[in-house]
N, C-alpha and C positions, 0 to 999 in steps of 0.2 A: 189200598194195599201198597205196598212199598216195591218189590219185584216183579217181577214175570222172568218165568222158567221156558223157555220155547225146547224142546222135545223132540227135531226132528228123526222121524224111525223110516227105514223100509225092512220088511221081513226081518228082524230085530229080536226074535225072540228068548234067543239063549240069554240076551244080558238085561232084557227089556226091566223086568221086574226090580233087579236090584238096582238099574239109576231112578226107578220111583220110588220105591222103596228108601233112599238116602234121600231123594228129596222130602220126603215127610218126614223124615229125622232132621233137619235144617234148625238150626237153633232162630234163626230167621221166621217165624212161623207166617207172617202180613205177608203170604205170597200166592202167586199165582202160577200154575203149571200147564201147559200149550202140550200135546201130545199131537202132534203132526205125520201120521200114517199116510204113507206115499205108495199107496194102490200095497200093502204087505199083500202075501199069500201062505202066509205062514200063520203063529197065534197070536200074532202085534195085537192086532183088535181086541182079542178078547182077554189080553192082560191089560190090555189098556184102559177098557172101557169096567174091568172089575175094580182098578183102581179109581176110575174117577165115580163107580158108583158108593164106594166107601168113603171117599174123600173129595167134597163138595171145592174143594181148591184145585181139583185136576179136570181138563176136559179135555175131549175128545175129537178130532178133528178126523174124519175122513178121507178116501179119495179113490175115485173110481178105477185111473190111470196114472201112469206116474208119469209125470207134471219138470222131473229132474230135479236136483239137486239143491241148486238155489230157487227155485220154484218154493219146494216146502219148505225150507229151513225160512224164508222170507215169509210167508204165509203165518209163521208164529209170531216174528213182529208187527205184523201188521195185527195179528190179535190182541195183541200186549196192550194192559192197560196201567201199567204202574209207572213209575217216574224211571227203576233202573230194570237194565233186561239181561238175561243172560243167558247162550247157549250150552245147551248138555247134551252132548252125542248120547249117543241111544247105548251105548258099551261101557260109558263112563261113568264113575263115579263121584258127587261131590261130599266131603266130609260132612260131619254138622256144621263146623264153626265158620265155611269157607263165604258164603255168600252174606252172614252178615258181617263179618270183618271185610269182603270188598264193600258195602255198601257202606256201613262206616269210613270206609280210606276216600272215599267219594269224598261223603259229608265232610271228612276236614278238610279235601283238599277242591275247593269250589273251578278252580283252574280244569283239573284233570277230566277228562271224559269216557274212561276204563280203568278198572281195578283188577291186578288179577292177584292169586295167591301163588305158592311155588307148586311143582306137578313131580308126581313120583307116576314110572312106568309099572303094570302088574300087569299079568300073565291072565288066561280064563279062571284060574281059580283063586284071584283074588294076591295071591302072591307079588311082591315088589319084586321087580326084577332089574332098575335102574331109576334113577334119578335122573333129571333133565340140565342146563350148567345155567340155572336160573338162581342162583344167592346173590343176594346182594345185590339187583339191578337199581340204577338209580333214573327213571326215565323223569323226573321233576326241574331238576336243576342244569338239564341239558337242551339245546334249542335242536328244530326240529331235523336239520341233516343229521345229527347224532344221535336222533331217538330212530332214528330210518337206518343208520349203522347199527348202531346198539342191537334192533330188533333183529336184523339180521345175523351179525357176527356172533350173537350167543343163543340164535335159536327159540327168541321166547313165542314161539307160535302157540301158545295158552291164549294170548293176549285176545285170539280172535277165533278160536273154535274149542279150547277145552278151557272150560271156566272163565273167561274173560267177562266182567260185569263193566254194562255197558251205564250211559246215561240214555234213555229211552230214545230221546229227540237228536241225542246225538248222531245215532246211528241209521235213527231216519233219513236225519240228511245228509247220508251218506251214500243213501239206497238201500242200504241192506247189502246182502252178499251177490257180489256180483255173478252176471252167468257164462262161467269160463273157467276153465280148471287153474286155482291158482288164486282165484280171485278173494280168496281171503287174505293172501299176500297183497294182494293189492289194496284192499278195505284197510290192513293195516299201515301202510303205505300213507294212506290216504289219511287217514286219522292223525297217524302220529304228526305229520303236516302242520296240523291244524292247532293240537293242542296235547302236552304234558301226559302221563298216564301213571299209575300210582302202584307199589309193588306191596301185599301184603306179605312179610316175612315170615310166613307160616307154610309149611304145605298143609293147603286145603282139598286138593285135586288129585286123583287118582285113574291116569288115561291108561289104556287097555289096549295090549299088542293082542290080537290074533289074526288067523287065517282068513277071517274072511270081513276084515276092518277095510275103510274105505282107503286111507293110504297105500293101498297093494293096487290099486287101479293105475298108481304110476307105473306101475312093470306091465301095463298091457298096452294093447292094439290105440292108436292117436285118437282113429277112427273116434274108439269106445270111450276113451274118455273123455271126448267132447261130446257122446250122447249121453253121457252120464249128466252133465250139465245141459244140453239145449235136445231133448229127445227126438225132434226135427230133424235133426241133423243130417242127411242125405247125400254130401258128396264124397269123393272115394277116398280123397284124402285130407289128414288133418293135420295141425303142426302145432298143440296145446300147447307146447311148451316156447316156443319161438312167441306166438301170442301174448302168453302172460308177461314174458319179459320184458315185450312193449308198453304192455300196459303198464307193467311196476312201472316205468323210466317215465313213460303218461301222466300219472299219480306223482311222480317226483317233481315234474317241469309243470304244472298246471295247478298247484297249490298257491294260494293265497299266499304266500311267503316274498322275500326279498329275494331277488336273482341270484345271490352268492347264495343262500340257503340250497335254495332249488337244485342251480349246478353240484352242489357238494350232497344232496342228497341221489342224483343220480347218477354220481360219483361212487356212492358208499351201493349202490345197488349193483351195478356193473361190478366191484370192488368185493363184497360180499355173497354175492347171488349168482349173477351172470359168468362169471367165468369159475368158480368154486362149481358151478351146475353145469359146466358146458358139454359137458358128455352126454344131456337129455337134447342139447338142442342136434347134434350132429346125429341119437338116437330116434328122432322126430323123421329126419330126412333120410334113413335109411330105411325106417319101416315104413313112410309112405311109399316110397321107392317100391319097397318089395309089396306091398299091394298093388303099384300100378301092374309091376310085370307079372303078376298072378291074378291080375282081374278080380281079387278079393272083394266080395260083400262086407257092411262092416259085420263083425262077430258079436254073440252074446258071452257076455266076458261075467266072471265071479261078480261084478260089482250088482250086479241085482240082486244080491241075497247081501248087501252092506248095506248097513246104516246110511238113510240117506234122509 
């Protein structure tokens, strides 16, 4: 087989059907599908498991408890058996034409280690509701501090959670996603270090704003959103965001690259990221704050009925 689809879902079920559904329309057909159910209590199962009884390319992954965030999203690549891999949030949509045009941009471009296409915003009913400022990027002919700016100052977060098509091994040795809110910023971080990534000038991708998508876990409690990622998680307070930033600037200064690379990529992080974001890091230390002086338990926040 040529791909693997990793699938991670938790309680999923309003959108579940139609990102399977578009993966069997894939012009791509040499594929594999990972449906990774992270303990749902909703009908994830049983759309899940109708689809892979109809379609000997889909399977079905279980789970008693939920394991977090990158727990299951990583549970699909380690299923993956094809050469390239790709994640598909459980809300999103891929076109037909998107994964075999990144899989192709691969094939010509033997250097690159992810492909993605461009991404349009839609609404629950399928409605385009914005565009993302992803034309025209050229991550090939630029060295790695300015694929590490580039990915930042225009947003292309495709590259590593909506539609971004991996090389299998590449992402292996990457880890997979790491476990920490953020850490797909850093997986891209890390990547782009290393090696080029290739842009196909198509929208193929179709990401999904609603109420109860995993991006709204940024407006809750620190606590929750590092048990969203490490479900252990038991002390009173958190500071997700202060974390991630170490780590992106980690990913910058610890890359196989030349030192002026390095410096100038965690340059372009502080420069793009850290202070354009700094009102999460000052909102990290105020709501720990206000847990300690309220003796707060952590909360169960919307993020369990998110795709996860």
């Amino acid at each position: 087989m040529t791909a693997t689809v990793g699938v991670p879902v938790r309680n999923g079920e309003e959108f579940l059907e139609r990102t399977l559904r578009a993966l069997q329309e894939q012009d791509l057909t040499d594929i594999e599908v990972v449906v990774a159910d992270n303990a749902s209590t909703d009908r994830t199962r049983k759309i899940a498991e109708a689809v892979a009884e109809e379609d000997p390319r889909f399977t079905y992954l279980g789970a008693a408890t939920n394991g977090g965030i990158p727990w299951n999203w990583n549970r699909t690549l380690a299923a993956a058996r094809a050469p390239y891999f790709m994640w598909n949030s459980a809300d999103d949509t891929a076109r037909p034409h998107h994964l075999a045009a990144c899989v192709d941009a691969l094939e010509s471009h033997p250097a690159a280690t992810a492909a993605f296409s461009r991404v349009l915003w839609c609404d629950p009913d399928d409605r385009v509701v914005d565009a993302m400022n992803d034309e025209g990027l050229d991550f090939l002919s630029i060295g790695p501090a300015d694929r590490v700016g580039l990915f930042f100052r225009r947003g292309v977060w495709q590259v590593v959670g909506w539609g971004g098509v991996f090389r299998t091994a590449a992402l292996r040795a990457q880890g997979g996603l790491p476990d920490y809110w953020g850490g797909d910023f850093a997986l891209a971080v890390a990547m782009a270090m290393r090696a080029p990534w290739v842009q196909v000038p198509e929208v193929g991708y179709l990401a999904r704003r609603h109420p109860g998508q995993m991006t709204n876990l940024q407006a809750s409690d620190p606590v929750d959103q590092t048990r969203a990622y490490r479900p252990g998680f038991r002390r009173p307070v958190a500071f997700p965001q202060w974390y991630m930033n170490a780590r992106l600037l980690a990913e910058a200064v610890r890359a196989p690259a030349p030192a002026r690379e390095r410096a100038r990529a965690a340059v372009a992080v502080v420069r793009h990221w850290t202070l354009p974001d700094a009102r999460t890091l000052g909102s990290d230390v105020k709501r720990s704050l206000i847990r300690v002086a309220r003796g707060m338990p952590p909360r169960r926040t919307g993020h369990d009925a998110t795709p996860a």
